[in-house]
C-alpha positions as CSV (number, residue, x, y, z in Angstrom):
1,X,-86.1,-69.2,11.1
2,X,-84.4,-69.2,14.2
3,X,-80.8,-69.4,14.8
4,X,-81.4,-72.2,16.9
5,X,-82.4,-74.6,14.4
6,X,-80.3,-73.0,12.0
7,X,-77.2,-72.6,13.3
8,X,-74.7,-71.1,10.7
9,X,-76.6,-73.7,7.5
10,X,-78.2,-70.3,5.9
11,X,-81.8,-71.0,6.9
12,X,-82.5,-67.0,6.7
13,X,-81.5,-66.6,3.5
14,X,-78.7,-63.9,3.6
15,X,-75.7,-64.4,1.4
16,X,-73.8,-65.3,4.8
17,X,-74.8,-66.1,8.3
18,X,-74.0,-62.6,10.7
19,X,-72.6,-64.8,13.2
20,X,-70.1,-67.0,11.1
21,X,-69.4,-63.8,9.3
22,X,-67.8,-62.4,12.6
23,X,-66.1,-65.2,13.2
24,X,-64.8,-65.3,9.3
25,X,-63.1,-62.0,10.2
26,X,-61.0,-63.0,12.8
27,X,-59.3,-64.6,10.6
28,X,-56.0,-63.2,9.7
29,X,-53.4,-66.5,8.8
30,X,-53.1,-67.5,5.3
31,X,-54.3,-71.6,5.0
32,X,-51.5,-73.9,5.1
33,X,-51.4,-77.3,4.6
34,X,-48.7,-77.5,7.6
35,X,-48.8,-76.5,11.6
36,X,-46.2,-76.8,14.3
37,X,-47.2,-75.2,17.5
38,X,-49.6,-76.0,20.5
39,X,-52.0,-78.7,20.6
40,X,-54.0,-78.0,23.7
41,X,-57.1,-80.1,24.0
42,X,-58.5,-83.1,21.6
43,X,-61.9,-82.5,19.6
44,X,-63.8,-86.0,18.7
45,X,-66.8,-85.6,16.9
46,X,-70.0,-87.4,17.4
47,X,-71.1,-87.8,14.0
48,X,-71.7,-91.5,12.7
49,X,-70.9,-92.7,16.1
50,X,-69.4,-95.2,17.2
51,X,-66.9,-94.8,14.0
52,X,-66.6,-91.3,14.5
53,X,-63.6,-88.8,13.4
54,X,-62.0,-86.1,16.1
55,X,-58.1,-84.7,16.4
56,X,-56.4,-82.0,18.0
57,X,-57.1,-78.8,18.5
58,X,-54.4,-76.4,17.4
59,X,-53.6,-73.2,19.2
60,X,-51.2,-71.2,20.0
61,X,-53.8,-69.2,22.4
62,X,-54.7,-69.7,25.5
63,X,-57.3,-72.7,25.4
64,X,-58.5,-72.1,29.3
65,X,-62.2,-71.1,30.1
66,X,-61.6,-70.1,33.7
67,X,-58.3,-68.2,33.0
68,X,-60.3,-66.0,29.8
69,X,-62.9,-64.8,32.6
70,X,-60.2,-64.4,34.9
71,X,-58.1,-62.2,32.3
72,X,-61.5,-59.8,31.1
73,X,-61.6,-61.2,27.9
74,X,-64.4,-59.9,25.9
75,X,-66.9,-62.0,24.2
76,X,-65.5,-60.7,20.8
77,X,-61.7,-61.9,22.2
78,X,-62.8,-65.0,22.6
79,X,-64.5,-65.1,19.0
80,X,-61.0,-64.6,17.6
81,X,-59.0,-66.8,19.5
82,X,-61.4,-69.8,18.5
83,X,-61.8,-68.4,14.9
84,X,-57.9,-69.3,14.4
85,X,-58.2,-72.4,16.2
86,X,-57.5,-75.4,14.1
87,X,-60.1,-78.8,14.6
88,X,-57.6,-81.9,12.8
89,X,-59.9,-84.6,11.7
90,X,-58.6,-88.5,10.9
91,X,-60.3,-91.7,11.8
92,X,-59.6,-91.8,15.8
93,X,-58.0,-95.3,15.5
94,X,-54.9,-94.3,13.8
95,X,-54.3,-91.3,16.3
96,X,-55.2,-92.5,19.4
97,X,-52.0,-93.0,21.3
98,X,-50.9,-89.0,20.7
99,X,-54.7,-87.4,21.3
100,X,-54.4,-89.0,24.8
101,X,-50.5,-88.0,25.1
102,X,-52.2,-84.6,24.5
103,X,-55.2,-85.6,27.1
104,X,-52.8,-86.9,29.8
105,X,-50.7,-83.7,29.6
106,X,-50.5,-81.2,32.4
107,X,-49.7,-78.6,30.0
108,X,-49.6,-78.0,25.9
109,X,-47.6,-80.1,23.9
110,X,-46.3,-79.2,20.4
111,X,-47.4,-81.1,17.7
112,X,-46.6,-81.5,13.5
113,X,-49.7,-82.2,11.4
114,X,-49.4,-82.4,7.5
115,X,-53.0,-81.8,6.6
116,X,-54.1,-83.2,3.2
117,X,-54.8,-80.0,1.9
118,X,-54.8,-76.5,3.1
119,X,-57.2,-75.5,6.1
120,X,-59.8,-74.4,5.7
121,X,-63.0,-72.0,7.3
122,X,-65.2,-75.0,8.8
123,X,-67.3,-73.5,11.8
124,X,-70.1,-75.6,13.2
125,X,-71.7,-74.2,16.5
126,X,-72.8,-76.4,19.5
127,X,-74.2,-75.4,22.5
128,X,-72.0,-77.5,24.8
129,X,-68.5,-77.1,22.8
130,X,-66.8,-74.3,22.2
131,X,-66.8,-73.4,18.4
132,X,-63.5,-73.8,16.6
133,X,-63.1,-71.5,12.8
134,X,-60.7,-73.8,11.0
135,X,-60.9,-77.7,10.1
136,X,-58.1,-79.8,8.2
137,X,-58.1,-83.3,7.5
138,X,-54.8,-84.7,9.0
139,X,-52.2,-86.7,6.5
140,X,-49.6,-87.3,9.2
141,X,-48.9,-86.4,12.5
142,X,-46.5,-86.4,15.4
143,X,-45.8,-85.6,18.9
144,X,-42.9,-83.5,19.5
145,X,-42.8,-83.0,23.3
146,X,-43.1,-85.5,26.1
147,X,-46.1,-85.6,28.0
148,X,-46.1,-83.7,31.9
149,X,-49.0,-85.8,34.0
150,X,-50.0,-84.8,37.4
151,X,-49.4,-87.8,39.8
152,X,-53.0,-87.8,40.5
153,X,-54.2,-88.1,36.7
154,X,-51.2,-90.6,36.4
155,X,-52.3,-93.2,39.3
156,X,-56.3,-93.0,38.4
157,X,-55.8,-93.3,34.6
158,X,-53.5,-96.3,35.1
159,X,-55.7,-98.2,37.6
160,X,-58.4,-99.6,34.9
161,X,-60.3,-101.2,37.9
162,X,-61.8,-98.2,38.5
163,X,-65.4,-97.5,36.5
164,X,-65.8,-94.1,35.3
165,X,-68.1,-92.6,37.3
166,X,-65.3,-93.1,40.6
167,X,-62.2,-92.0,38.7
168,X,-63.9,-89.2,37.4
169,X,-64.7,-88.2,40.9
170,X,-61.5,-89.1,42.4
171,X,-60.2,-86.8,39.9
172,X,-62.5,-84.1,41.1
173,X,-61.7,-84.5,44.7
174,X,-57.7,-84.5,43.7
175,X,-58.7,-80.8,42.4
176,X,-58.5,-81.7,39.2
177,X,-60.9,-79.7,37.1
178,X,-63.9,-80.6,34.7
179,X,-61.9,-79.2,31.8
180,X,-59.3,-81.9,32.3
181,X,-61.3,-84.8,33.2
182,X,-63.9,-84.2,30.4
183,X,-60.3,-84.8,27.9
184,X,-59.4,-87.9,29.7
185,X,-62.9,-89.4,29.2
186,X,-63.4,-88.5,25.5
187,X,-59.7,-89.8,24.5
188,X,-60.8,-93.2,26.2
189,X,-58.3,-92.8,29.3
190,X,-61.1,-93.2,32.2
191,X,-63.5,-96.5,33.0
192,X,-63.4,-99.9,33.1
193,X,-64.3,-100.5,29.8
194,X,-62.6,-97.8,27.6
195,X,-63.1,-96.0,24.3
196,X,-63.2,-93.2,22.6
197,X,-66.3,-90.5,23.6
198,X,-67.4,-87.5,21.3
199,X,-66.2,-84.3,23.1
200,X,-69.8,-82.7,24.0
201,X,-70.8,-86.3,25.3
202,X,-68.0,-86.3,27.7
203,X,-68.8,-82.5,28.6
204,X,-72.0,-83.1,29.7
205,X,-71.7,-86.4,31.4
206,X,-68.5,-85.3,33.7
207,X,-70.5,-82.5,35.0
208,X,-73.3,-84.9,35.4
209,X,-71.3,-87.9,37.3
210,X,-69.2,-85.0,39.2
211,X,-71.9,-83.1,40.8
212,X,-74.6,-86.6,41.0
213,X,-71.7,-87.7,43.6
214,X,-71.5,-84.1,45.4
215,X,-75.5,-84.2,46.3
216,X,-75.1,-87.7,47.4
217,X,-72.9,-85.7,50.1
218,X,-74.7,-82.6,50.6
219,X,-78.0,-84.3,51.3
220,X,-76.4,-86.0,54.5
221,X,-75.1,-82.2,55.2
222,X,-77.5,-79.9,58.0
223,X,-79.4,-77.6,56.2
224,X,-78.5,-74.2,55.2
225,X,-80.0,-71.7,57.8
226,X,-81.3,-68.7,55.9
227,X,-81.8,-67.9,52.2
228,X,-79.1,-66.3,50.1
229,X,-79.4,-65.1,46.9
230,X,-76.4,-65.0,44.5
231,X,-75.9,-63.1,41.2
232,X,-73.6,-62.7,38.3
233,X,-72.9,-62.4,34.7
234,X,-70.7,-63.4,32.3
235,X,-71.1,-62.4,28.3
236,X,-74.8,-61.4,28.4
237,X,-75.3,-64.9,30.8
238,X,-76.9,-63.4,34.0
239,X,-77.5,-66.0,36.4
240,X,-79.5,-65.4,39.9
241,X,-79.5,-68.5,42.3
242,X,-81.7,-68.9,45.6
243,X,-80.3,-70.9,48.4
244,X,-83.2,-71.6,50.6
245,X,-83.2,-74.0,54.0
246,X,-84.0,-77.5,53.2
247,X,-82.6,-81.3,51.8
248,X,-81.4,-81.1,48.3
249,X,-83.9,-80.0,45.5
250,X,-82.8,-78.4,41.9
251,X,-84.8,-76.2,39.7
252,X,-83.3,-74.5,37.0
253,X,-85.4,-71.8,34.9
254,X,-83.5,-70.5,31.4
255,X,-85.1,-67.5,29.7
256,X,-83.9,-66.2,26.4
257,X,-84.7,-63.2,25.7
258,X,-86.4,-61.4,22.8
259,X,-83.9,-61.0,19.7
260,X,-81.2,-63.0,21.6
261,X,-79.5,-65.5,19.9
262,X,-81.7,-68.8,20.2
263,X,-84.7,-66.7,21.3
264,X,-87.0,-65.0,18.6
265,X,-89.8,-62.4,18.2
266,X,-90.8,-63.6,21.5
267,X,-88.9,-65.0,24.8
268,X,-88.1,-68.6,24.9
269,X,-88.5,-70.0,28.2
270,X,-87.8,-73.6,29.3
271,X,-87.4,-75.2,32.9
272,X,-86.7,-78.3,34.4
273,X,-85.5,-79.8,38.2
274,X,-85.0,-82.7,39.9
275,X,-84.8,-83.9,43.6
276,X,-82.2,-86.7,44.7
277,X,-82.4,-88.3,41.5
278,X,-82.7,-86.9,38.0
279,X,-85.5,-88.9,35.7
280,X,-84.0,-88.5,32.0
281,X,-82.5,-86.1,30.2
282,X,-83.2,-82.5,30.9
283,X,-84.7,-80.1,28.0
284,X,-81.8,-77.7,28.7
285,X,-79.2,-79.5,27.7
286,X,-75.9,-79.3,29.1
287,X,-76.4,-75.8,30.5
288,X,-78.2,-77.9,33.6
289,X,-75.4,-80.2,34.4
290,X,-73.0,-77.2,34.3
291,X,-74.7,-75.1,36.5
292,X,-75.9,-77.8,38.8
293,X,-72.4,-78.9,39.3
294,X,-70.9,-75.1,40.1
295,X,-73.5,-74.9,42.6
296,X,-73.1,-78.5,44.4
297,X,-69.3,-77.2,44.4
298,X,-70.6,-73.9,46.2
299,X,-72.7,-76.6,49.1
300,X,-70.3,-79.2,49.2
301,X,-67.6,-76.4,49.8
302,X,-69.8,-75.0,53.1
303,X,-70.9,-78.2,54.4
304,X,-74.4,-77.7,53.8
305,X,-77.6,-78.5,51.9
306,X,-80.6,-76.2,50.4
307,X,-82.9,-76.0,48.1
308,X,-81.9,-74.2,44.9
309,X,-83.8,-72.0,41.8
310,X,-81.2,-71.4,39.0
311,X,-82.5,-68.7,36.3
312,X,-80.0,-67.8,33.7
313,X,-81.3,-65.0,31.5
314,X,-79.5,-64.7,28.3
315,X,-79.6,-60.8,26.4
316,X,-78.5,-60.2,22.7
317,X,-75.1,-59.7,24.4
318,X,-74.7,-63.1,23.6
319,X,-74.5,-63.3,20.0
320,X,-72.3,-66.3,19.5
321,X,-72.8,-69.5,21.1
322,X,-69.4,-70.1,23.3
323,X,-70.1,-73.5,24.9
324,X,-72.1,-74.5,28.4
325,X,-68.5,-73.2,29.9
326,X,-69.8,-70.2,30.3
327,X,-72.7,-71.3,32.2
328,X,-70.2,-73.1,34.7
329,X,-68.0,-70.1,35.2
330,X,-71.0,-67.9,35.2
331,X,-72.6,-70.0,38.4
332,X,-69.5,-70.0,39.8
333,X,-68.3,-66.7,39.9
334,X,-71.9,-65.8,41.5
335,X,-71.8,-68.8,44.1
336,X,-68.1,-66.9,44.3
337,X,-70.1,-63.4,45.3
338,X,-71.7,-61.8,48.5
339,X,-75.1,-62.7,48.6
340,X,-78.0,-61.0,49.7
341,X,-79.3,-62.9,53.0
342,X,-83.1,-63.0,53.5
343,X,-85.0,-64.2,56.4
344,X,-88.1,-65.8,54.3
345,X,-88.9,-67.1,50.8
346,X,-90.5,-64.1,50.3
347,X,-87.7,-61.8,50.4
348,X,-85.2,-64.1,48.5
349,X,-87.8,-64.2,45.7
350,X,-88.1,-60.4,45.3
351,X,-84.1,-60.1,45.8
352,X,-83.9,-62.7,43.0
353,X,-86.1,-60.6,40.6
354,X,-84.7,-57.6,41.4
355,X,-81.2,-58.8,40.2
356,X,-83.0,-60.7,37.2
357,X,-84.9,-57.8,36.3
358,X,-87.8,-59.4,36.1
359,X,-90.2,-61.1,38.2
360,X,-92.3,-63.9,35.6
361,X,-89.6,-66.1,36.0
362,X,-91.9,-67.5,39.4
363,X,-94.6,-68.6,37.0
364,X,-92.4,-71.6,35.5
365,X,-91.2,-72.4,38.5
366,X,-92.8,-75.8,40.4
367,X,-90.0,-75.8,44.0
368,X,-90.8,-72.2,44.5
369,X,-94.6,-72.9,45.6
370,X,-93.7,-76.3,46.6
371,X,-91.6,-74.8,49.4
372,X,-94.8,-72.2,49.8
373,X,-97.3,-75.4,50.8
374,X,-95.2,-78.1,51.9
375,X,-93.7,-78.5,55.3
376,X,-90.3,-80.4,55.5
377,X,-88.5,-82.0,58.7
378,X,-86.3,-79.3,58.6
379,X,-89.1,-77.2,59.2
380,X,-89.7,-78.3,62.8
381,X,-85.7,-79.1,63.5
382,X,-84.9,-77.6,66.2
């Protein structure tokens, strides 16, 4: 049985689950029924929804996606950083008015939690959120510092006119990041009509509404004037992106490899794209929205439009399911690269399989031979 319908319930049959085992021996503090220290981010949960259970998550690491590429951390750092991380649990109602003190907070605030009884090992993967070792149901808790809020969160979160689709992009354009508006919208702080949203809900539809309102942009942008291929990898994610000439169009292809983590005997391959407007939800998940909106960032950022082919290939590098994060900072920091220019579609697809190490990725894809048979207006612009 694959670890992707599996993951962590002991499907295979060993004693223990590899993965949750590696995670298990990060673990080095003795459970307490107590914790004073950071509170960095909210978790809400999206079981029995809408009565649903979430808290905050209790660190005293650094809870910061961009700023663990930034540092080098390894894939095994990160493992043990989130293995001591603490998920509180109570009924959202009663906590409310602290988990978006925590939300609205430029940086950590200290809390006090008296859990019910000791913490304990409780890790549940998700491909959109970031796995967390420890759970505690919370008896009492308090804020201990006063919240710091950016004038920009401050003004949009007060003005309750606004829907959330604009105040989420307001946010963005006030360089606020994803990280920070996706904790605004699941503690209920953003919309019109306002309550509280499971965590991986709220992942996945900020990068969704963020990067829908940067190709409403981009498509009125001139079109890029060559092809450029981008590259780069983060924790066994490799992702190669063509830029080719054109008005907006997005295909992603993801490839898991053999003996990778939701891959098998054989690769797993799944692709999906879209052109102005996306029709449902896309059989990749939230590793689509993440990606799409790192490289709408990359356009809207050069004042241009293009057509784009995504593949992320994922190796048994990746052997513990982070969170669709690391897709987002794994398309950025190649969108952040030197490409390799190409005069035709030719070129860029060879460039691109040269960096993927492969070249069947270009049977899945549908925009690579529409753009082989189709001609465009911006084919005979000027």
């Amino acid at each position: 049985m694959r670890c992707a319908e599996c993951k962590g319930r002991g499907m295979c049959g060993l004693p223990r689950c590899p993965i949750t085992s590696r995670f298990h021996a990060q673990l080095r503090a003795k459970p307490s029924d107590h914790y004073m220290g950071g509170a960095p981010a909210v978790f809400i949960g999206s079981y029995g929804y809408p009565k649903v259970s979430g808290g905050p998550l209790m660190t005293g690491d650094l809870n910061d996606p961009p700023a663990w590429v930034a540092q080098g951390m390894t894939i095994d750092d990160i493992v043990g950083l989130r293995a001591r991380t603490i998920r509180g649990t109570s009924d959202t109602g009663r906590l409310t008015g602290s988990l978006q003190e925590i939300a609205l907070s430029s940086s950590p605030l200290d809390v006090e939690v008296r859990f019910t009884k000791p913490v304990g090992f409780d890790l549940r993967f998700d491909g959109t959120v970031a796995p967390v070792g420890l759970s505690g149901a919370i008896r009492k808790m308090d804020v201990l510092d006063n919240a710091r809020v950016d004038r920009a969160v401050d003004r949009i979160t007060a003005d309750s006119d606004l829907g959330a689709v604009e105040a989420c992009t307001l946010l963005h354009d006030s360089a606020i990041d994803v990280y920070r508006i996706s904790e605004l919208l699941t503690t209920g702080l953003l919309g019109r009509k306002r309550h509280i949203v499971p965590t991986r809900w709220a992942i996945t539809a900020v990068d969704d509404m963020v990067s829908t309102r940067l190709k409403k942009e981009i498509v009125r942008m001139p079109p890029l004037e060559e092809y450029r291929v981008f590259c780069a990898e983060i924790y066994g994610n490799r992702i190669v992106c063509i830029l080719a000439p054109g008005d907006w169009r997005y295909e992603m292809i993801e490839i898991w490899g053999r003996q990778s983590l939701w891959g098998g005997e054989t690769e797993a391959i799944v692709a999906d794209g879209e052109g102005l407007k996306k029709r449902g939800y896309s059989p990749i998940a939230g590793a689509y929205y993440s990606a799409r909106l790192a490289v709408a960032e990359y356009l809207e950022s050069i004042r241009r439009s293009a057509r784009v082919v995504l593949i992320r290939s994922v190796s048994s590098d990746y052997w513990a399911p982070l969170g669709t994060w690391v897709i987002r900072e794994a398309t950025r920091n190649a969108m952040k690269n030197s490409p390799v220019v190409c005069a035709t579609l030719d070129e860029a697809i060879a460039a691109a399989s040269r960096l993927a190490g492969f070249s069947h990725w270009l049977g899945h894809s549908r925009l690579i031979p529409q753009m082989k048979t189709q001609k465009t207006l911006f084919d005979f612009s000027g």
